[in-house]
N, CA and C atoms of all chains as a GROMACS GRO file, in nm:
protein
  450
    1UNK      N    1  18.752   4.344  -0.394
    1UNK     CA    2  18.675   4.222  -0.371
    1UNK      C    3  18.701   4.165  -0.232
    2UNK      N    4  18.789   4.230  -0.169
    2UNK     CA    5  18.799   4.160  -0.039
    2UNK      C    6  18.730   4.228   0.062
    3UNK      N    7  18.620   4.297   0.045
    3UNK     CA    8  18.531   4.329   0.189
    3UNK      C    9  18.445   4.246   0.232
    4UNK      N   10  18.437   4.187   0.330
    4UNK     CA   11  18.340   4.083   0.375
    4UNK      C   12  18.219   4.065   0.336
    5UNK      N   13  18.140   4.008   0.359
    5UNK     CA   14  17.979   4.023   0.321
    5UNK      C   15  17.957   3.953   0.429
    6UNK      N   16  17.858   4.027   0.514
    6UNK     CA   17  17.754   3.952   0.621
    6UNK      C   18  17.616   3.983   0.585
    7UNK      N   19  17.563   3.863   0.578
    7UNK     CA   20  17.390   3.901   0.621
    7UNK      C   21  17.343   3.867   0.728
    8UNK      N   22  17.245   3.940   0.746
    8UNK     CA   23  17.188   3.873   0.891
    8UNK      C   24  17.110   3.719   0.829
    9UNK      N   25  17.094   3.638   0.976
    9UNK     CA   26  17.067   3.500   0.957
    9UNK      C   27  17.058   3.502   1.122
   10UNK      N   28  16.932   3.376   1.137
   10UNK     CA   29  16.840   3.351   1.259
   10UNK      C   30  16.934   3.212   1.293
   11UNK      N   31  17.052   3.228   1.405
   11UNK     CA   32  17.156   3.158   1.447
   11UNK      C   33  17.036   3.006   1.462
   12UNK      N   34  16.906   3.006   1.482
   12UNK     CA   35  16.880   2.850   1.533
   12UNK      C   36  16.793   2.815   1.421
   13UNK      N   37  16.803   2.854   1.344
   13UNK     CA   38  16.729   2.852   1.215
   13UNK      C   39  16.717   2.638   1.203
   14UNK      N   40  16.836   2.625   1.193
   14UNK     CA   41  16.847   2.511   1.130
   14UNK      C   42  16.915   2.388   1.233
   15UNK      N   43  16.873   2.466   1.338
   15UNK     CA   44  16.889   2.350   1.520
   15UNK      C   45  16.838   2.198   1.455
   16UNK      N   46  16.912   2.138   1.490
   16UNK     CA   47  16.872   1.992   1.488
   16UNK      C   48  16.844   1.943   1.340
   17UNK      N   49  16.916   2.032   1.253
   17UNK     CA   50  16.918   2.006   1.139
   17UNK      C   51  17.081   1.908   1.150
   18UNK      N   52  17.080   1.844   0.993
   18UNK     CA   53  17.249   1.761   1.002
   18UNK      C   54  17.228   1.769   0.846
   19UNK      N   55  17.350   1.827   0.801
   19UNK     CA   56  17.410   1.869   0.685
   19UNK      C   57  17.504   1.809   0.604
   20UNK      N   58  17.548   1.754   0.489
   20UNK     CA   59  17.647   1.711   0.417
   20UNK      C   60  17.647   1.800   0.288
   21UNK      N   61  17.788   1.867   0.291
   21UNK     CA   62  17.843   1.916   0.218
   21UNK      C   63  17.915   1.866   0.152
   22UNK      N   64  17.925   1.841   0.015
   22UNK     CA   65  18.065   1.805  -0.057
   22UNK      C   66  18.161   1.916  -0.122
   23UNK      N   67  18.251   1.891  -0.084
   23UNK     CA   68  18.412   1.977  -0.093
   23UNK      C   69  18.374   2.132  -0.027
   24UNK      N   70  18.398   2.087   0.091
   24UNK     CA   71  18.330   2.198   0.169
   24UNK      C   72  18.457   2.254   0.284
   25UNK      N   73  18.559   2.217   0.207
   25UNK     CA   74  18.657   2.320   0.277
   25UNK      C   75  18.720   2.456   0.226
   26UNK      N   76  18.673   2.444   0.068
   26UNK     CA   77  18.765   2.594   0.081
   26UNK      C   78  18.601   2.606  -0.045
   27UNK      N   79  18.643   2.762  -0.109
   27UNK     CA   80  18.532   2.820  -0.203
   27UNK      C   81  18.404   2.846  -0.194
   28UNK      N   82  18.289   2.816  -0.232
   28UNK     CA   83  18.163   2.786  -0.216
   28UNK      C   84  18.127   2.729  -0.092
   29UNK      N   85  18.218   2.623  -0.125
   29UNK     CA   86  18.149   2.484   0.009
   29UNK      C   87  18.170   2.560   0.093
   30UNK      N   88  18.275   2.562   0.118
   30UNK     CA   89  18.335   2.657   0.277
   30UNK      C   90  18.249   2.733   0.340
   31UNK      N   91  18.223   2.828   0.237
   31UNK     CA   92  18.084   2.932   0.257
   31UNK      C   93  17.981   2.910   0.297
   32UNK      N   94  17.924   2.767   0.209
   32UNK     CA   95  17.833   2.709   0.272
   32UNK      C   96  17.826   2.612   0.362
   33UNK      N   97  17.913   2.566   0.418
   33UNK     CA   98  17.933   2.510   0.566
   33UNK      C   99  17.922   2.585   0.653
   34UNK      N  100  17.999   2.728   0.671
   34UNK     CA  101  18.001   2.793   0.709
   34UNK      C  102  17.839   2.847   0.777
   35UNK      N  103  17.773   2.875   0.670
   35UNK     CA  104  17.674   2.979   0.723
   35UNK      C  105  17.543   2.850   0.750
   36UNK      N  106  17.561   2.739   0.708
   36UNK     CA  107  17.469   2.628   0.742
   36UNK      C  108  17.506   2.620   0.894
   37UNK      N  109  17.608   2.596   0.917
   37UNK     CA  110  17.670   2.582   1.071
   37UNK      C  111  17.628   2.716   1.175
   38UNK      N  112  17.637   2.797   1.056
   38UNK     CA  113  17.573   2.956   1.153
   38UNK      C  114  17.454   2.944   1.205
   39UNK      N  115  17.378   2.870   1.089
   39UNK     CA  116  17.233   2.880   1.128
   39UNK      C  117  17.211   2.780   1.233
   40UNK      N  118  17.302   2.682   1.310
   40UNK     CA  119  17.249   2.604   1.398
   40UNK      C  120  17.280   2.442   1.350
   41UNK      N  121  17.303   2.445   1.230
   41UNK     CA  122  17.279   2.310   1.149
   41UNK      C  123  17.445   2.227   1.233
   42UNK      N  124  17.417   2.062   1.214
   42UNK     CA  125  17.534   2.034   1.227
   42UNK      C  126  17.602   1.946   1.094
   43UNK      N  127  17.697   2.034   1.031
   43UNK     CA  128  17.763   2.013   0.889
   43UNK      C  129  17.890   1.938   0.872
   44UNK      N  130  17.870   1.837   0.789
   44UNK     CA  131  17.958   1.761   0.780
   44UNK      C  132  17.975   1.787   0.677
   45UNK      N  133  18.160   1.794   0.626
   45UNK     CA  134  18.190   1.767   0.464
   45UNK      C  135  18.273   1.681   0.412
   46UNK      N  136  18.268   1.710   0.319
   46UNK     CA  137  18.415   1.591   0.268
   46UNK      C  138  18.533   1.665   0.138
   47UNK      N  139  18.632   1.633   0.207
   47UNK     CA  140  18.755   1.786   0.082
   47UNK      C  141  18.822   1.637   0.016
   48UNK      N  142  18.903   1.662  -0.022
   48UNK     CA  143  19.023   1.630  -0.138
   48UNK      C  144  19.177   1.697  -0.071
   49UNK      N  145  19.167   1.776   0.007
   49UNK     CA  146  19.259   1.851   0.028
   49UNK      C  147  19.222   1.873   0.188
   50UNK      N  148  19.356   1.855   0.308
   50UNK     CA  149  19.390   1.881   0.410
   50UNK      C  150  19.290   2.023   0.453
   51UNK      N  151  19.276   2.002   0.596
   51UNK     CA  152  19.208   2.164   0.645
   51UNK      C  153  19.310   2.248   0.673
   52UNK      N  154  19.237   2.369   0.664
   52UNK     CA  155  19.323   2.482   0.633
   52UNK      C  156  19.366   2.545   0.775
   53UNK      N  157  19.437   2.612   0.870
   53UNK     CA  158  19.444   2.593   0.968
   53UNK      C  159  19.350   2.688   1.005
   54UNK      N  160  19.272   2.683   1.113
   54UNK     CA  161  19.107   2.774   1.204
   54UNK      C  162  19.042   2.715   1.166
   55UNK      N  163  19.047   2.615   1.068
   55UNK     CA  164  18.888   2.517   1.033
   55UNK      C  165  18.842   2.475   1.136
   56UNK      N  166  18.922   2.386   1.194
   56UNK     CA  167  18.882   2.244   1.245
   56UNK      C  168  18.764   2.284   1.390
   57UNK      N  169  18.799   2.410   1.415
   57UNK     CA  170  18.684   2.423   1.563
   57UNK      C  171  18.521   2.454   1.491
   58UNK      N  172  18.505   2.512   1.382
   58UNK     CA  173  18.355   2.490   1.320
   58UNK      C  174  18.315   2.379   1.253
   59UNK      N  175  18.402   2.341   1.209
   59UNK     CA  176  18.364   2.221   1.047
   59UNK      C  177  18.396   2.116   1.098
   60UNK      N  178  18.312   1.993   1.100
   60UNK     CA  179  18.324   1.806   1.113
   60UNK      C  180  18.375   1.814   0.965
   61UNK      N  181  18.467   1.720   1.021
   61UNK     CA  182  18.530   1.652   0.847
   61UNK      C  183  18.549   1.523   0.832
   62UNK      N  184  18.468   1.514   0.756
   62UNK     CA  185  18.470   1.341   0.684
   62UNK      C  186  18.580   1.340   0.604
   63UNK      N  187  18.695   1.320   0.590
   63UNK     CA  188  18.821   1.260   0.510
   63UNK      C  189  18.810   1.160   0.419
   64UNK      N  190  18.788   1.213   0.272
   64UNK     CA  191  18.821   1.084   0.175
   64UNK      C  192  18.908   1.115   0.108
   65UNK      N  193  18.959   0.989   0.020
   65UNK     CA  194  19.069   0.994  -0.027
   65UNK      C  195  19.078   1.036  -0.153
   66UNK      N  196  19.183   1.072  -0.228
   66UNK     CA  197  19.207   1.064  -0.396
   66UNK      C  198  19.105   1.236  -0.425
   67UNK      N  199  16.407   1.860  -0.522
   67UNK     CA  200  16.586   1.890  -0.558
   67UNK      C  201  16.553   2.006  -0.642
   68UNK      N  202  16.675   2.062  -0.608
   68UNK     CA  203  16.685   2.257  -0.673
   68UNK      C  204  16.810   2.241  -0.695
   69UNK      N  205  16.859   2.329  -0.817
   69UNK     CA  206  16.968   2.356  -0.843
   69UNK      C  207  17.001   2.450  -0.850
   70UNK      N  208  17.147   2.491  -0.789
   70UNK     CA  209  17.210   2.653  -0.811
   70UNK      C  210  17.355   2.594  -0.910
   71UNK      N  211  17.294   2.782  -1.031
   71UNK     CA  212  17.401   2.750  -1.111
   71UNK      C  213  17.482   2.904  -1.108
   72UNK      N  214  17.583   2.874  -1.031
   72UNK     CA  215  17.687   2.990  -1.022
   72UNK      C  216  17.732   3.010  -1.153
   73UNK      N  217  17.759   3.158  -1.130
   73UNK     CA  218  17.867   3.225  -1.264
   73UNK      C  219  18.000   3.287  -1.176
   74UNK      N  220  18.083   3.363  -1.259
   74UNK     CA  221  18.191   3.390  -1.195
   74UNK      C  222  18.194   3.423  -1.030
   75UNK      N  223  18.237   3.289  -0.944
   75UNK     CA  224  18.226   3.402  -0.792
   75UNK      C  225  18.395   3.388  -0.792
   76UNK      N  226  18.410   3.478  -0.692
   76UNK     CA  227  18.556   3.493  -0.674
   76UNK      C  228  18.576   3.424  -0.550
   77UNK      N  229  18.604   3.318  -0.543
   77UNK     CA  230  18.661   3.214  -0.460
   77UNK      C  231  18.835   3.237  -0.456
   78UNK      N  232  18.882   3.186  -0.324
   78UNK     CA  233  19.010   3.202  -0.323
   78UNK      C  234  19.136   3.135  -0.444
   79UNK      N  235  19.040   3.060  -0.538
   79UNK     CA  236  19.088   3.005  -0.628
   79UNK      C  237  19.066   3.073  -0.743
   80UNK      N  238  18.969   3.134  -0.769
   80UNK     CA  239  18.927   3.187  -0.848
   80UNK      C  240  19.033   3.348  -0.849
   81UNK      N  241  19.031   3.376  -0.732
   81UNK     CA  242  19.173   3.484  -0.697
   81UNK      C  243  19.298   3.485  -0.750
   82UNK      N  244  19.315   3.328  -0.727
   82UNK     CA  245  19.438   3.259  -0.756
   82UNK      C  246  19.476   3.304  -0.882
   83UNK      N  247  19.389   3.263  -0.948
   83UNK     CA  248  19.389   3.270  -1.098
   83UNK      C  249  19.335   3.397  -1.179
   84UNK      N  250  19.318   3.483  -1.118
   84UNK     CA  251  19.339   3.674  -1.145
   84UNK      C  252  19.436   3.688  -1.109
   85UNK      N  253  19.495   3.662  -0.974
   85UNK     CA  254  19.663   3.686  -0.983
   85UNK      C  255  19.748   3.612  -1.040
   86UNK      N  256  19.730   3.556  -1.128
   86UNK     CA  257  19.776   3.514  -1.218
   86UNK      C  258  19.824   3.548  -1.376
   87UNK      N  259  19.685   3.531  -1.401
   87UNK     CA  260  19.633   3.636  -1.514
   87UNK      C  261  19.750   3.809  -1.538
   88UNK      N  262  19.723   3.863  -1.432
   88UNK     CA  263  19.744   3.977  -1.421
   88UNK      C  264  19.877   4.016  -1.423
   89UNK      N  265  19.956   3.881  -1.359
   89UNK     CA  266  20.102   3.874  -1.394
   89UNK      C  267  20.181   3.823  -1.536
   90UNK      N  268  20.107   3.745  -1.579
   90UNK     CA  269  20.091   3.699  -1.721
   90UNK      C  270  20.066   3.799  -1.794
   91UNK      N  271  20.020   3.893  -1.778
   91UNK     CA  272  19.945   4.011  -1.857
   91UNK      C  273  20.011   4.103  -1.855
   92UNK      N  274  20.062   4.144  -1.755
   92UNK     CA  275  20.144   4.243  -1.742
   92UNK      C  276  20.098   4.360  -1.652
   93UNK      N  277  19.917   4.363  -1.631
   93UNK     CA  278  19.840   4.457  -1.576
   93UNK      C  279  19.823   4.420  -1.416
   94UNK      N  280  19.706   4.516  -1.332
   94UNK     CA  281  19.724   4.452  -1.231
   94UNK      C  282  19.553   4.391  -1.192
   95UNK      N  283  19.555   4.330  -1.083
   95UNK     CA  284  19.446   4.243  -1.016
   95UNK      C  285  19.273   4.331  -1.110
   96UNK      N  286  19.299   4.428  -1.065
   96UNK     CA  287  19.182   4.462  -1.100
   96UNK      C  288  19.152   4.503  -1.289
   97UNK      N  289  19.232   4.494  -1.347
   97UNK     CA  290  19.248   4.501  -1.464
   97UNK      C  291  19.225   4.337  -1.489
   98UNK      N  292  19.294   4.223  -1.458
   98UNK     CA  293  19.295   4.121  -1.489
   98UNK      C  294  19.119   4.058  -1.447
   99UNK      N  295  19.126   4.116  -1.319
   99UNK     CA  296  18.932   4.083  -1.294
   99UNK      C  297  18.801   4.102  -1.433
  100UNK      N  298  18.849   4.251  -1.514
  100UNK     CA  299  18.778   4.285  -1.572
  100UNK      C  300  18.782   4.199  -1.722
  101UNK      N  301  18.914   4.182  -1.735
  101UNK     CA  302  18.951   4.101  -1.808
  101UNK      C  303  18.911   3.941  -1.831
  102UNK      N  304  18.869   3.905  -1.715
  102UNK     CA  305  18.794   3.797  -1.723
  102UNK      C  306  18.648   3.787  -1.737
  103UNK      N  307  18.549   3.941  -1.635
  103UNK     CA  308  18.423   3.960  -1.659
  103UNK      C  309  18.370   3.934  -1.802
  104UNK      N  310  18.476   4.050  -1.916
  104UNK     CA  311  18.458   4.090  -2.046
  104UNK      C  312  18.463   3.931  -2.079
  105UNK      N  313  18.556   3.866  -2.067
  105UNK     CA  314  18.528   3.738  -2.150
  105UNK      C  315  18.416   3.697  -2.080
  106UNK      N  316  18.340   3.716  -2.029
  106UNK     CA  317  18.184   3.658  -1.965
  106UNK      C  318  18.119   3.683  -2.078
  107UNK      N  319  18.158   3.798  -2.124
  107UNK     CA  320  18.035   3.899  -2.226
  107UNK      C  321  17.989   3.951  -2.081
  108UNK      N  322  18.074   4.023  -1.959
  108UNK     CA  323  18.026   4.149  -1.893
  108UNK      C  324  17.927   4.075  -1.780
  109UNK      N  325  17.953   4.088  -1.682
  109UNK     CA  326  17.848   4.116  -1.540
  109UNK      C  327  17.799   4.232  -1.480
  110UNK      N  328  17.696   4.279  -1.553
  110UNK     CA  329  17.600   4.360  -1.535
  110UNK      C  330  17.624   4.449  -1.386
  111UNK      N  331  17.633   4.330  -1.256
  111UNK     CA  332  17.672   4.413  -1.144
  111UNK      C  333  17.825   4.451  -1.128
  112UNK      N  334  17.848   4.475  -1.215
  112UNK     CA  335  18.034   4.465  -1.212
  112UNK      C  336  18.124   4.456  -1.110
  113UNK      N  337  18.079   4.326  -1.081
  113UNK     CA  338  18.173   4.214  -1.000
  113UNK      C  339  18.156   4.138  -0.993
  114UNK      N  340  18.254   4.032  -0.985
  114UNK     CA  341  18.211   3.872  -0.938
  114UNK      C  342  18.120   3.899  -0.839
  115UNK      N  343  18.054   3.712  -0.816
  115UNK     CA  344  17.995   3.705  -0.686
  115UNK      C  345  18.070   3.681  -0.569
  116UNK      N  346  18.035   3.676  -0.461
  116UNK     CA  347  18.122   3.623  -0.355
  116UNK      C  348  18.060   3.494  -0.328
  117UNK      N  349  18.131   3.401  -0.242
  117UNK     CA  350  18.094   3.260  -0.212
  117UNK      C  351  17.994   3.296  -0.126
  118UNK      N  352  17.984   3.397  -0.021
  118UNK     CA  353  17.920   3.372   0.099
  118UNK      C  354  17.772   3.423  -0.007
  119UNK      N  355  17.740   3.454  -0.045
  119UNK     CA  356  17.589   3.518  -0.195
  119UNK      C  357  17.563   3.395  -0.225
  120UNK      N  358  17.633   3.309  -0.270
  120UNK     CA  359  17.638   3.191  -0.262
  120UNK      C  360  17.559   3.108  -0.218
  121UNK      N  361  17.575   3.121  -0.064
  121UNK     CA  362  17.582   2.991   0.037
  121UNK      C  363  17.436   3.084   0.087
  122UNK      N  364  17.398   3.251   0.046
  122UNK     CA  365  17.294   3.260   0.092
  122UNK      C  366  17.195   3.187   0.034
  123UNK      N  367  17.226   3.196  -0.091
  123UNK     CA  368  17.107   3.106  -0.188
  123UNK      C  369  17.062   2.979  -0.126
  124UNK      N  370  17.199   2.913  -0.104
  124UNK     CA  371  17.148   2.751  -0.059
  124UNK      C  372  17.098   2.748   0.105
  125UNK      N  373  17.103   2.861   0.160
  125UNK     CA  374  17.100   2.842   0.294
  125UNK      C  375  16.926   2.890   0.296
  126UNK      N  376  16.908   3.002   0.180
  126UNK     CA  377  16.744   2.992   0.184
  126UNK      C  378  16.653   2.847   0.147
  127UNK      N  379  16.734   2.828   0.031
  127UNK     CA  380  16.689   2.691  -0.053
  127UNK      C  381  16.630   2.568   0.061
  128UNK      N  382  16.740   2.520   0.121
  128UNK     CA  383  16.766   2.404   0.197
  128UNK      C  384  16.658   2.457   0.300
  129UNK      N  385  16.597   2.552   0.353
  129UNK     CA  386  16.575   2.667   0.454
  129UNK      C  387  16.343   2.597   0.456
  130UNK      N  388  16.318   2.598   0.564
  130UNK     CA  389  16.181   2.547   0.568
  130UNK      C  390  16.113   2.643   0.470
  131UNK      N  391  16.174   2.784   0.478
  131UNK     CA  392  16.082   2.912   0.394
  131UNK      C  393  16.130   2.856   0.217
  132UNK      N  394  16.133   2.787   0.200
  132UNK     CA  395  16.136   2.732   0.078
  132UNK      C  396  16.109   2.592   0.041
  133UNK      N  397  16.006   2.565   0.148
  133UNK     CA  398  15.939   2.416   0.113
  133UNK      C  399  15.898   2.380   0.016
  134UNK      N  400  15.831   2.462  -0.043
  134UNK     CA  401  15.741   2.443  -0.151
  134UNK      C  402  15.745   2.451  -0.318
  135UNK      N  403  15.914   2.514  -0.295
  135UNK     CA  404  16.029   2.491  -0.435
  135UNK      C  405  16.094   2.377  -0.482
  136UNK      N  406  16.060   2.360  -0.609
  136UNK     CA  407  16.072   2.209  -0.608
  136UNK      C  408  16.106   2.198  -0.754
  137UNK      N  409  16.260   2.161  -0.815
  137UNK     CA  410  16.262   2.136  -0.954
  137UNK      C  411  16.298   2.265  -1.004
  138UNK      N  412  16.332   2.330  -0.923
  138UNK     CA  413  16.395   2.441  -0.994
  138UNK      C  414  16.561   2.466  -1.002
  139UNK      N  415  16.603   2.590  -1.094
  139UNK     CA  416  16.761   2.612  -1.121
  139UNK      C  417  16.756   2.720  -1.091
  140UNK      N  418  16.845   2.751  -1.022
  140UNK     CA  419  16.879   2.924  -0.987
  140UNK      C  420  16.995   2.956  -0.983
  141UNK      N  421  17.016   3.078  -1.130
  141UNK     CA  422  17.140   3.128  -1.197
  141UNK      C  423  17.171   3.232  -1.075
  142UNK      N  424  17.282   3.238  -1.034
  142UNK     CA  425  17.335   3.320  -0.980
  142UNK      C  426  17.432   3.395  -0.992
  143UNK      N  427  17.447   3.473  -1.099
  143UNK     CA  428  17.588   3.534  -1.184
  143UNK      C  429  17.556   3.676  -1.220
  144UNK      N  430  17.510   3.739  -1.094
  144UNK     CA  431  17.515   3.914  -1.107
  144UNK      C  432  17.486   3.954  -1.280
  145UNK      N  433  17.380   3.870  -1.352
  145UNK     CA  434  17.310   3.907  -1.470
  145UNK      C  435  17.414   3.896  -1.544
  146UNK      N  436  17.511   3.801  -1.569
  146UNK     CA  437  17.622   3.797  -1.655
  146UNK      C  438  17.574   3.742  -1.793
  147UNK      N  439  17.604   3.840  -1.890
  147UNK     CA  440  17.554   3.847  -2.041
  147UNK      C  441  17.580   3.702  -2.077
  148UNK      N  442  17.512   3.664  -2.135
  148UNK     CA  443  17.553   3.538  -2.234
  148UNK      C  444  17.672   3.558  -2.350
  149UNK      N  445  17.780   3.527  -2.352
  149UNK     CA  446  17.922   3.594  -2.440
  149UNK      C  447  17.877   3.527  -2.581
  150UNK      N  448  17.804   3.419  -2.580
  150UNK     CA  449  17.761   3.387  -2.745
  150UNK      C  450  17.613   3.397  -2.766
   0.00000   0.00000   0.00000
């Protein structure tokens, strides 16, 4: 289960798009921050839990608490 | 508004907890994987999903080429049997 998966995706797809993700630092979200941000979008999320370290240069993070 | 409804993906948490399993069990990772499919009642593509399968869904969804979807749910669980 650990071989990557890439698809192709049109990097400006989603230019001037702005994104909110919730719990979008690790699992799913991650993934999908991730490839929203690929496409151009600018993605904001919000975790429960500290970033993981290499996050912080792709992902805006909104910090809430509890 | 659209909804995606995941079935087993293997998230790093979801990992967590096959290596877990598997130590609890006595067997190893990939024994404990299957071990969890079967309690699905079986995923047809025999494997979890991955997150990034995932994030393709929502990245079409959210995506202009899907303007016109509206009110829908989309199962995403590699045809995983219904266990009841």
């Amino acid at each position: 289960m650990s071989e990557a998966t890439h698809f192709s995706f049109d990097p400006t797809e989603f230019a001037g798009k702005r994104v909110l993700v919730t719990g979008g630092t690790k699992g799913m979200g991650e993934a999908i921050v991730r490839r929203l941000a690929a496409g151009g979008a600018t993605a904001a999320t919000t975790a429960r839990s500290p970033a993981s370290e290499g996050q912080a240069a792709e992902l805006f993070f909104l910090s809430v608490s509890g | 508004m659209n909804t995606v409804a995941p079935g087993f993906i293997e998230t790093t948490a979801a990992h967590r907890l096959i290596a877990r399993l598997a130590v609890s069990s006595g067997t190893d990772e990939v024994g404990a994987r299957h071990g969890l499919m079967d309690s699905l009642g079986g995923i047809p593509i025999g494997r979890p999903g991955r997150p990034e399968e995932v994030a393709e869904l929502i990245a079409f969804l959210v995506s202009d080429r899907a303007a016109s979807i509206h009110g829908s749910e989309y199962v995403i669980d590699g045809g995983t049997v219904p266990a009841i």
